[in-house]
DRENDO-1510 file (C-alpha; in Angstrom, 1 decimal, always signed):
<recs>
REC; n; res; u; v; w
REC; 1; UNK; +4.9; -7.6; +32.6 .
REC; 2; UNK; +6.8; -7.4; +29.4 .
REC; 3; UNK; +8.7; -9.6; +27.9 .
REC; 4; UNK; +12.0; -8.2; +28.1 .
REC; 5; UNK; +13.1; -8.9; +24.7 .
REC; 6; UNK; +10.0; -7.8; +22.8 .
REC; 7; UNK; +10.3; -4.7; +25.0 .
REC; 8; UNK; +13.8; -4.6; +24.0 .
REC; 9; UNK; +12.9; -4.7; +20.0 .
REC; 10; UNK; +9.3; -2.7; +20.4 .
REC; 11; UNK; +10.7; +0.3; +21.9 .
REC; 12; UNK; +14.0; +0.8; +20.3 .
REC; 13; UNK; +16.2; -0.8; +22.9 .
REC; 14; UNK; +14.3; +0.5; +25.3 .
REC; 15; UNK; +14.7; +4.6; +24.1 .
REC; 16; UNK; +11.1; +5.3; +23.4 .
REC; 17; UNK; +10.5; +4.7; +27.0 .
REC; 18; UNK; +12.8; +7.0; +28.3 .
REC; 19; UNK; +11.7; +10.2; +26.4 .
REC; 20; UNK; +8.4; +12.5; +25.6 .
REC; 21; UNK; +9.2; +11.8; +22.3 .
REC; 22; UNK; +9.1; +8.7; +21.5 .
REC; 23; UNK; +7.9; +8.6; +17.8 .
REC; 24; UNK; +10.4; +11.2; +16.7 .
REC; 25; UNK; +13.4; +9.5; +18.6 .
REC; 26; UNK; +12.8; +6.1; +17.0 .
REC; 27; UNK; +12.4; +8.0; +13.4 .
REC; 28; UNK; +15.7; +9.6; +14.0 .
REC; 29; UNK; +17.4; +6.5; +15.1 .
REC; 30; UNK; +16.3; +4.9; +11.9 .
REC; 31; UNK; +17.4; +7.8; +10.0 .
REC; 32; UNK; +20.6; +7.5; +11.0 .
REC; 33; UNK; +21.0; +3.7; +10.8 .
REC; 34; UNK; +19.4; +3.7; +7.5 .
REC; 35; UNK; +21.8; +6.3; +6.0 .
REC; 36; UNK; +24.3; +3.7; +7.2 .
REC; 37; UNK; +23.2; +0.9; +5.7 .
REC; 38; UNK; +22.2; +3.1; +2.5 .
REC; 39; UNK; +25.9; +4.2; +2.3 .
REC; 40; UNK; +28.2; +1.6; +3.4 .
REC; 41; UNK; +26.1; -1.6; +3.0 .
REC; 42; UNK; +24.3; -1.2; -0.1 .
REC; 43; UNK; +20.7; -1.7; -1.4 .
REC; 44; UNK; +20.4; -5.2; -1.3 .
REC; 45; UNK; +21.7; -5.7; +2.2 .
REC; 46; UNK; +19.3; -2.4; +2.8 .
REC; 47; UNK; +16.2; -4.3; +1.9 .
REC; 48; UNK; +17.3; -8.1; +3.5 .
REC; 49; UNK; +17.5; -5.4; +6.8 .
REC; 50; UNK; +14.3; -4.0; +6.1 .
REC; 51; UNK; +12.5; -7.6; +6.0 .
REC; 52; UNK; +14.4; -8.7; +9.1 .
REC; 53; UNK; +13.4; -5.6; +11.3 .
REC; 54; UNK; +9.9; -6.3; +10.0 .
REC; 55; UNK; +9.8; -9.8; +11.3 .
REC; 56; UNK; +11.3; -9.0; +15.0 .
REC; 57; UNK; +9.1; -5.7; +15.1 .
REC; 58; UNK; +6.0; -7.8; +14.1 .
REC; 59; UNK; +7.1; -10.7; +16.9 .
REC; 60; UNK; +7.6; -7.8; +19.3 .
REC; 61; UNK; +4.5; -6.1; +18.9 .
REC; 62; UNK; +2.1; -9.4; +19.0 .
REC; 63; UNK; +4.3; -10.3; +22.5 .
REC; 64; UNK; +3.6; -7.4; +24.1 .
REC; 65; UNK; -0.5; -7.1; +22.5 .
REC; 66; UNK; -0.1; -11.0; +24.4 .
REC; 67; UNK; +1.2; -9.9; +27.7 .
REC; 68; UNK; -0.4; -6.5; +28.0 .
REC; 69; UNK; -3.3; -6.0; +25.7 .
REC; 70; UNK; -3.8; -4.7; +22.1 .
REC; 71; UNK; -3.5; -0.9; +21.1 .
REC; 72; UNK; -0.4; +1.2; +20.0 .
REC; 73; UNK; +0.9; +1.9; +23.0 .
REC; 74; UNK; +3.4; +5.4; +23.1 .
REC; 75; UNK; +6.9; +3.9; +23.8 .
REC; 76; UNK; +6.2; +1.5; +21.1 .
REC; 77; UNK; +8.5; +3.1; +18.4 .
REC; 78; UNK; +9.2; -0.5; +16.1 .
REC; 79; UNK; +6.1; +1.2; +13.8 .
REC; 80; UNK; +8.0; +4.6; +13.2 .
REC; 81; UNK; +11.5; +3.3; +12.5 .
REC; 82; UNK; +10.3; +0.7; +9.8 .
REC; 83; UNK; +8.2; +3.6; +8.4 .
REC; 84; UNK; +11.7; +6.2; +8.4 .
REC; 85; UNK; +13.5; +3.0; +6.6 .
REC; 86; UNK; +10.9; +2.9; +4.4 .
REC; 87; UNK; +10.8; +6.3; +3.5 .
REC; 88; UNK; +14.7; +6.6; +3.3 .
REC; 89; UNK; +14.7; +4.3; +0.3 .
REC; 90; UNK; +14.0; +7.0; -2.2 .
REC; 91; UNK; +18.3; +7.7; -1.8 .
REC; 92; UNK; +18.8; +4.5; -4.2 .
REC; 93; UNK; +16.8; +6.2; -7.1 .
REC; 94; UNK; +19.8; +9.0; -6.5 .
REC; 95; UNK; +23.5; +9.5; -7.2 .
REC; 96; UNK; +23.6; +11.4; -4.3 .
REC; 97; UNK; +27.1; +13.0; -3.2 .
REC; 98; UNK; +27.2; +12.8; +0.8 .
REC; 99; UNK; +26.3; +16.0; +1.5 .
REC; 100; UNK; +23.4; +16.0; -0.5 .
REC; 101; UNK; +22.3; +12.7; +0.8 .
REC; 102; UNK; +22.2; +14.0; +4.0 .
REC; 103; UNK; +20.4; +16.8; +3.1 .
REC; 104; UNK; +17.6; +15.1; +1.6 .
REC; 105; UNK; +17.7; +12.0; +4.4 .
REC; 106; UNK; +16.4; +15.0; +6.6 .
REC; 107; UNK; +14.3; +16.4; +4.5 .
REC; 108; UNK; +12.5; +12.9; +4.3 .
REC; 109; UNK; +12.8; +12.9; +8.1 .
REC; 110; UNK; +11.0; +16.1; +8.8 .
REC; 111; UNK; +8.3; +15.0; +5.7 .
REC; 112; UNK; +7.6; +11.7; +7.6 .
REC; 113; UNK; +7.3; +13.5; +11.0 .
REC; 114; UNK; +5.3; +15.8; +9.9 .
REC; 115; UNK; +2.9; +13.4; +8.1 .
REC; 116; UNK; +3.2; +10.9; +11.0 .
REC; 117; UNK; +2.0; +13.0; +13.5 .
REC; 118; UNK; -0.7; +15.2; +11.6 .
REC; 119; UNK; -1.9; +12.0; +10.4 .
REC; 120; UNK; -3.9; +14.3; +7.6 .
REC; 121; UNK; -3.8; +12.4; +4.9 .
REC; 122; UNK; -6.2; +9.6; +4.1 .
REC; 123; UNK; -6.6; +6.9; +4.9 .
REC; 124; UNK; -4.2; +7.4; +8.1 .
REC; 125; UNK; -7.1; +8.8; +9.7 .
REC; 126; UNK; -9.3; +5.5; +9.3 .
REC; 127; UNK; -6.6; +3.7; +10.3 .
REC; 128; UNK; -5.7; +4.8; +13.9 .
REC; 129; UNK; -9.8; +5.2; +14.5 .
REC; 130; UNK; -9.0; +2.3; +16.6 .
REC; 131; UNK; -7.8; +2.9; +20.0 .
REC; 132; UNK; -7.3; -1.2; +20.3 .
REC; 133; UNK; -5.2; -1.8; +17.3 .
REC; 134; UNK; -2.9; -4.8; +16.4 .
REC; 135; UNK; +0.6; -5.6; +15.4 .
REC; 136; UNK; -0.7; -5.1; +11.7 .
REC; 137; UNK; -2.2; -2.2; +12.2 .
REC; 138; UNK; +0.2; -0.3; +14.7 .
REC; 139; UNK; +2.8; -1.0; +12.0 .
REC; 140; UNK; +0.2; -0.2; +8.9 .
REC; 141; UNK; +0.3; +3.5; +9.5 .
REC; 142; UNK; +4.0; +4.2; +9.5 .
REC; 143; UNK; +4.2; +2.5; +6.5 .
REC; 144; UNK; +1.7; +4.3; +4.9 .
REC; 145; UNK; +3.5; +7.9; +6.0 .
REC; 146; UNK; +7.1; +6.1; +4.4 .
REC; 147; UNK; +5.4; +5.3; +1.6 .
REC; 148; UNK; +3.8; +8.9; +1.1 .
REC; 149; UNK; +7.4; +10.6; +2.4 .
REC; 150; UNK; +9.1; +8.5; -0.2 .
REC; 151; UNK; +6.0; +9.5; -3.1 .
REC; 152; UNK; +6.8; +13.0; -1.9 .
REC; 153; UNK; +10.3; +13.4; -2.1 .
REC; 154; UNK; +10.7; +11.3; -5.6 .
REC; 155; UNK; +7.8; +14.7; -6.4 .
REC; 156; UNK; +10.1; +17.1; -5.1 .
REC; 157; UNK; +13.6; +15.6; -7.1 .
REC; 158; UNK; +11.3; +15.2; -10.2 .
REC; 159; UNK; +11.1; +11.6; -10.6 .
REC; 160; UNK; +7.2; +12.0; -10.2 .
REC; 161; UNK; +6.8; +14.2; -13.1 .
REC; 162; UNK; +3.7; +14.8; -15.6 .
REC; 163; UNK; +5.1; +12.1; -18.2 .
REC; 164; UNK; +5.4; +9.5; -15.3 .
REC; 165; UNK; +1.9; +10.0; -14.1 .
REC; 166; UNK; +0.3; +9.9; -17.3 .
REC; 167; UNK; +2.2; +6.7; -18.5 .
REC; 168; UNK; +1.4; +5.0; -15.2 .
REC; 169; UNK; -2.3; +6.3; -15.5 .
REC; 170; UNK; -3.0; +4.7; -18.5 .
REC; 171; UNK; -1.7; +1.1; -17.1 .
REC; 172; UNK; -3.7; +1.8; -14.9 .
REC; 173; UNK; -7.0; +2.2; -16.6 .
REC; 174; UNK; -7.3; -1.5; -17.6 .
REC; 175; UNK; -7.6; -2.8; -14.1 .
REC; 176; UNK; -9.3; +0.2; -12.9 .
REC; 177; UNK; -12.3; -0.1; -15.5 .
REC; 178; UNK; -12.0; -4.5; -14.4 .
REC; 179; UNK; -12.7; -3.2; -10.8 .
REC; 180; UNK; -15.6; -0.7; -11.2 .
REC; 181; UNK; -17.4; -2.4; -13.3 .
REC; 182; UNK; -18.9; -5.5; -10.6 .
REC; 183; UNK; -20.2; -2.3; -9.0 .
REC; 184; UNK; -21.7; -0.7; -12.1 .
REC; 185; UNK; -22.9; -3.8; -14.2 .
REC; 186; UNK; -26.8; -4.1; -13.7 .
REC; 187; UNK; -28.3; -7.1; -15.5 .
REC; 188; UNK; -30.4; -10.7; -13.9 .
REC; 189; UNK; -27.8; -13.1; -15.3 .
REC; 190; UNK; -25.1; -14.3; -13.3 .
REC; 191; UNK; -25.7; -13.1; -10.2 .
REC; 192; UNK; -25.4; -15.8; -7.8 .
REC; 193; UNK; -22.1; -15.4; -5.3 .
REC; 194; UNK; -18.8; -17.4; -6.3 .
REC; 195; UNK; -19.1; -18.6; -3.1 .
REC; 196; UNK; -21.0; -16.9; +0.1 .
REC; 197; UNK; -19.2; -18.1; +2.9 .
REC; 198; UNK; -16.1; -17.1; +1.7 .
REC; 199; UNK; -16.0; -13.9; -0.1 .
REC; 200; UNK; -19.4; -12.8; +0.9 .
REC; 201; UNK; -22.8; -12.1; -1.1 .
REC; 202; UNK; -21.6; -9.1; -3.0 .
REC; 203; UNK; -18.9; -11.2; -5.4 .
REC; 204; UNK; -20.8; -12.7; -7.9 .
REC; 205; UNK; -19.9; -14.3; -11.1 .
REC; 206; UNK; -21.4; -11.5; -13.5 .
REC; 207; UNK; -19.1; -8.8; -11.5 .
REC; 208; UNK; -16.2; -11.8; -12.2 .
REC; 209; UNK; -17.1; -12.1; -15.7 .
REC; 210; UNK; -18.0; -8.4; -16.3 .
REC; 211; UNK; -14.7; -7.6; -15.1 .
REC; 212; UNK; -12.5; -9.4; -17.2 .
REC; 213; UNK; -14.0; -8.8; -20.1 .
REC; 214; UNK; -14.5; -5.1; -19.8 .
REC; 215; UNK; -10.7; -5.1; -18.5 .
REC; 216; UNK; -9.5; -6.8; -21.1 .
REC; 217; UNK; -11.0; -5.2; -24.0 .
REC; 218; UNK; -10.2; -1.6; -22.5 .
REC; 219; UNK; -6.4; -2.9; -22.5 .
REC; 220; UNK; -6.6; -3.8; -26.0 .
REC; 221; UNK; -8.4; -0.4; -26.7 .
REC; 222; UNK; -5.4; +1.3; -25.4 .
REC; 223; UNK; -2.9; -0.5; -27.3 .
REC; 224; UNK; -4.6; -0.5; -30.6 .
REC; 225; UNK; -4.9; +3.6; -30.4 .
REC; 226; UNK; -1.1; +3.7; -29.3 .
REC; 227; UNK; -1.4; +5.0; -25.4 .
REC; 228; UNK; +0.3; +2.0; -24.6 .
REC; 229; UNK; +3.3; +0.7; -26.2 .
REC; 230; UNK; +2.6; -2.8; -28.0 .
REC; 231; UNK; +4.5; -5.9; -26.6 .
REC; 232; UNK; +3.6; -8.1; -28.6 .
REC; 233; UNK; +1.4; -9.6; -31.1 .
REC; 234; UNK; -2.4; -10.1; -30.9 .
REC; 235; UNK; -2.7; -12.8; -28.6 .
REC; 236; UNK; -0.3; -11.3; -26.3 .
REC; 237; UNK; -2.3; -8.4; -25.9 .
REC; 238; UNK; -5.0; -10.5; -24.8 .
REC; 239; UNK; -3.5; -12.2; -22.4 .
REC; 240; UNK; -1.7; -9.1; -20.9 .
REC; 241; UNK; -5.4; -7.4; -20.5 .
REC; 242; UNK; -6.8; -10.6; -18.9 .
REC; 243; UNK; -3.9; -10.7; -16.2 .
REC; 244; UNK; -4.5; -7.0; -15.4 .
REC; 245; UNK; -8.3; -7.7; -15.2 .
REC; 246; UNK; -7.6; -11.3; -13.7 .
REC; 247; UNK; -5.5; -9.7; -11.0 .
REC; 248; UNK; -7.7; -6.7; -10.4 .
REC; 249; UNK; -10.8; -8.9; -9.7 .
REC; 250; UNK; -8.6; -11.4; -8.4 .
REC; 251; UNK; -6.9; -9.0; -5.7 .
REC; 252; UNK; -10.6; -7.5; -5.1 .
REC; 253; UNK; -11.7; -11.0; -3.9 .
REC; 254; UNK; -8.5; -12.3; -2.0 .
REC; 255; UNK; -9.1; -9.1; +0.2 .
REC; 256; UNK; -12.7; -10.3; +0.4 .
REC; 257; UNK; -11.9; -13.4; +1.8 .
REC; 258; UNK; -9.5; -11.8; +4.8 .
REC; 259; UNK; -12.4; -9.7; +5.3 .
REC; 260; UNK; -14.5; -12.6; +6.1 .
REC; 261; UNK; -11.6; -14.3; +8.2 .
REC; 262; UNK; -11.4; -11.4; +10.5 .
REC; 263; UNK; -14.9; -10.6; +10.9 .
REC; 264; UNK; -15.4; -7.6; +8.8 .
REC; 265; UNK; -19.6; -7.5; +7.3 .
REC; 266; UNK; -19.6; -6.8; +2.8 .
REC; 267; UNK; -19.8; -3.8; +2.2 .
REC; 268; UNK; -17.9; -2.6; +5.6 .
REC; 269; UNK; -14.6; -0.6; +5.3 .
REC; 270; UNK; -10.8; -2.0; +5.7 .
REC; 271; UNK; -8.6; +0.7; +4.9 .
REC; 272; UNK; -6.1; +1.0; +3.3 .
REC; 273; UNK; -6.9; -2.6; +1.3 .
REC; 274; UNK; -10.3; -1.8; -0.3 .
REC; 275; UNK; -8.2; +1.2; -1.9 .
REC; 276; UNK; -5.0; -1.1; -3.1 .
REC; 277; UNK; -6.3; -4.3; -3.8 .
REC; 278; UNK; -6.8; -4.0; -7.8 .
REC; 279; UNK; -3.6; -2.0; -7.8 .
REC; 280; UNK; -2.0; -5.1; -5.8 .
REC; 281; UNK; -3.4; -7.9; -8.1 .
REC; 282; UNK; -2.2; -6.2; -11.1 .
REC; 283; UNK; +0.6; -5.2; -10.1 .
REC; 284; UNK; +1.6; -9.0; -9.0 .
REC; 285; UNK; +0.6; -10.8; -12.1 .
REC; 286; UNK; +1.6; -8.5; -14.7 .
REC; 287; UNK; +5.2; -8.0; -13.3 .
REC; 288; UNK; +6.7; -10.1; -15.3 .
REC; 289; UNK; +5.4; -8.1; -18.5 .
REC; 290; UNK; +6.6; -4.8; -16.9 .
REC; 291; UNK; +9.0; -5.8; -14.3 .
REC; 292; UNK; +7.8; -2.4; -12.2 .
REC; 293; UNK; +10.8; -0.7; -10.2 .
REC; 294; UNK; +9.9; +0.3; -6.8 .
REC; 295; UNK; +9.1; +3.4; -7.4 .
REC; 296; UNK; +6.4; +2.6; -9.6 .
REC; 297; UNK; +4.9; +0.2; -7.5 .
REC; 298; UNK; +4.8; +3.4; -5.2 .
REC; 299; UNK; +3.3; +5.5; -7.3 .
REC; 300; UNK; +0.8; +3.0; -8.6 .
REC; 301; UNK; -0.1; +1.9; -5.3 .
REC; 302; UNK; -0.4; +6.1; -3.5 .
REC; 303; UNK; -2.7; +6.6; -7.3 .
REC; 304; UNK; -4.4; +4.3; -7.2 .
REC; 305; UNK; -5.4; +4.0; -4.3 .
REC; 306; UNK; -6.4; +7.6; -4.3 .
REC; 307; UNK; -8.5; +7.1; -7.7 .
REC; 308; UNK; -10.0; +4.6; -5.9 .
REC; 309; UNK; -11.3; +6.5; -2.7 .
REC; 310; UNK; -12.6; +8.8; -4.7 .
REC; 311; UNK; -14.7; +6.5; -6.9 .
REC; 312; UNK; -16.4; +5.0; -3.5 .
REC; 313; UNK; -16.9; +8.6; -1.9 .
REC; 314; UNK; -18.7; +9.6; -5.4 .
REC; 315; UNK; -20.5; +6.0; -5.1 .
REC; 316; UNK; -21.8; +6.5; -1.9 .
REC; 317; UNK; -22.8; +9.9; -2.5 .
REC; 318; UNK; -25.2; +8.6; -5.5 .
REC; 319; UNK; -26.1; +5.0; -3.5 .
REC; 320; UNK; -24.2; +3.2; -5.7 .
REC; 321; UNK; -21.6; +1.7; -3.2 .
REC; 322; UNK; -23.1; +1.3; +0.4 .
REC; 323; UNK; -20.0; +2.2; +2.5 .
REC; 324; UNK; -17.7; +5.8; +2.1 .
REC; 325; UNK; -14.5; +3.6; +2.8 .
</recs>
């Protein structure tokens, strides 16, 4: 039996159980609240709303996984209304006029449906391999589809455009370059773990080394040939290249040490975090030198992540890397 107030939050006051469609009921109900908050409450109160829902849907989720077993069970519909908000806050980047904004909401709508269901593009398939998924996970792949709805409609209103993705590429190298090159560094020095037990056999202090150096020299590469605008004088550009590498490795080997406290085995996938992590760290400690909007953080986060699958599929292909992930 239920409890009847995490069955109250979990399945949208109770609507997901009284329909076939449960997903797209709770998407459409947090359509049309979101609009509303969008348009009468403003953004701020829109993302303090956003956090709160989180916490009760996350509460709700774990009490009913305690009462009734783990999985994402089908009147559950907590996971596709924070993914709708989610995707909804693309209207904020917008002066929209009403009728427009209602346009697009659906538009989203139908985009996150479509991707929520299909579940076609990676990793949404890795993540629902699981029949017996928890809280995390049940929520982890609507937020995924909100996060590619809201990448796709910024693409289709031409925030995402050719300039964006190659100015967002290139701050991207430097902690792209910090993270491949553990994998890709070959020499006998160095090579004993940071620490075994807690990040596992594969982190060692020559990948650590490796990739701060290499990150931070690639950085000031890029500045010194003018692909990325100079902030400030030499030092400075050092120590912005360390953070990005710094956080890169640094995000690489906090995800390492969940790994080990949920029981995954090196070199064994978790999806979507082996993709973000580097993205994550450098993100986080170079924020204050770039002070990233939202949507970049999106974008950053849906390319990078991409990059980075793509680098593992070609590394597994050639034995480099010993998971496809």
């Amino acid at each position: 039996m239920t409890d009847s107030t995490a069955f109250f939050i979990s399945s949208i006051c109770g609507l997901c159980k009284k329909t076939r469609f449960p997903g797209t009921l709770a998407s459409f109900a947090s359509l049309f609240f979101s609009f509303l908050s969008y348009y009468f409450l403003g953004k701020i109160t829109y993302i303090c709303l956003f956090f709160v829902f989180l916490a009760l849907g996350f509460w709700a989720i774990q009490k009913v996984h305690k009462e009734n077993g783990i999985g994402d069970y089908q009147w559950i519909g907590m996971d596709e209304w924070m993914g709708m908000w989610l995707a909804n806050f693309f209207l904020f980047s917008f002066n929209f006029n009403l009728i427009q904004a209602i346009i697009f909401s659906f538009i989203s709508f139908i985009i996150f449906r479509i991707i929520d269901i299909t579940k076609f593009i990676p990793p949404l398939p890795a993540v629902n391999q699981d029949e017996k998924q928890g809280a995390m996970a049940v929520l982890l792949d609507d937020f995924i589809a909100g996060c590619y709805t809201y990448f796709i409609m910024l693409v289709i209103l031409g925030v995402y455009d050719l300039k964006f993705f190659y100015s967002s590429l290139l701050i991207l190298l430097p902690p792209m370059i910090a993270n491949m090159v553990p994998t890709l560094l070959k020499m006998k020095y160095w090579n004993n773990p940071i620490n075994e037990k807690i990040f596992g056999k594969n982190k060692t202090w020559r990948g650590f080394g490796g990739a701060i150096v290499a990150g931070t020299l690639s950085y000031f590469v890029l500045v010194k040939v003018n692909m990325i605008a100079l902030l400030g004088n030499f030092n400075y550009i050092i120590l912005v290249g360390f953070l990005f590498s710094l956080g890169a490795i640094g995000g690489d080997l906090i995800k390492s040490f969940f790994k080990r406290k949920i029981g995954i085995q090196a070199g064994e996938s978790w999806v979507p975090w082996d993709q973000i992590d580097y993205v994550l760290g450098a993100i986080i400690l170079t924020y204050f030198v770039y002070e990233y909007e939202f949507s970049q953080i999106i974008f950053m986060l849906v390319l990078g992540g991409i990059i980075s699958a793509l680098a593992h599929r070609v590394g597994y292909i050639v034995k480099i890397n010993s998971a496809k992930q």
